[in-house]
N, C-alpha and C positions, 0 to 999 in steps of 0.2 A: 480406391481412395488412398491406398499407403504409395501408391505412385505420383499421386498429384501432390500429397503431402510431403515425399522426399526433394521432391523436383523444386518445392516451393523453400521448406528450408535444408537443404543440401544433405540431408543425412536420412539413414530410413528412422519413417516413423512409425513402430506396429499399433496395429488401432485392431482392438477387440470388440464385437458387436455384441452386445449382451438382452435378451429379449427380456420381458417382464410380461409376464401374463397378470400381472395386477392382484395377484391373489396377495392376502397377507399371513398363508402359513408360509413362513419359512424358518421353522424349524432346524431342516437340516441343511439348510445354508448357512446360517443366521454365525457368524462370529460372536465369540464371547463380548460381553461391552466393556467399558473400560466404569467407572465411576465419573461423573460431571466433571469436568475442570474446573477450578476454583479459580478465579483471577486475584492474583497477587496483588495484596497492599501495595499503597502507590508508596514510594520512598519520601523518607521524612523530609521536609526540607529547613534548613537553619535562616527563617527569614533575618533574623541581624545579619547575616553574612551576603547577602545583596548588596547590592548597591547602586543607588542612583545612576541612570545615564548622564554623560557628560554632554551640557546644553553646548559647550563650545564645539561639539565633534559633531553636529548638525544630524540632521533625520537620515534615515536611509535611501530618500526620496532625493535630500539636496546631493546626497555622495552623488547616489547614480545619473541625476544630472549632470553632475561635474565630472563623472568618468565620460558621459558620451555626448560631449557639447553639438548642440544643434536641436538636440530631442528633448521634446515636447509635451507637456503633463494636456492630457484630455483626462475631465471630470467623465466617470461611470454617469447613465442616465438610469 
């Protein structure tokens, strides 16, 4: 396996086979655990400091139009 795996991305790759006999004492394997991670407050945001898109600077649909003349909007079904 670590030969087919090197040959495919060019460097070795060591790959360790690990069995599990499905039991659920592990005890004396078992690492310590850490506590849950908490996910972080999302960042405040100063909604007055927005600000409107600019209607004269056209959608992101008309730009990419006009960067690649020829091509052709197809509506999703």
């Amino acid at each position: 396996m670590e030969v087919v795996l090197a040959a495919r991305f060019g460097a070795t790759v060591p790959v360790r086979l690990v069995v599990d006999d499905g039991s659920t004492d592990r005890a004396s394997s078992t690492r310590p655990t850490s506590e849950p991670h908490k996910p972080q407050d999302d960042d405040e945001v100063d909604l007055s400091a927005l600000v409107d898109a600019d209607g004269a600077e056209g959608s992101a649909v008309e730009r990419l139009t006009k960067a690649f003349p020829g091509a052709a909007l197809v509506d999703p079904d």
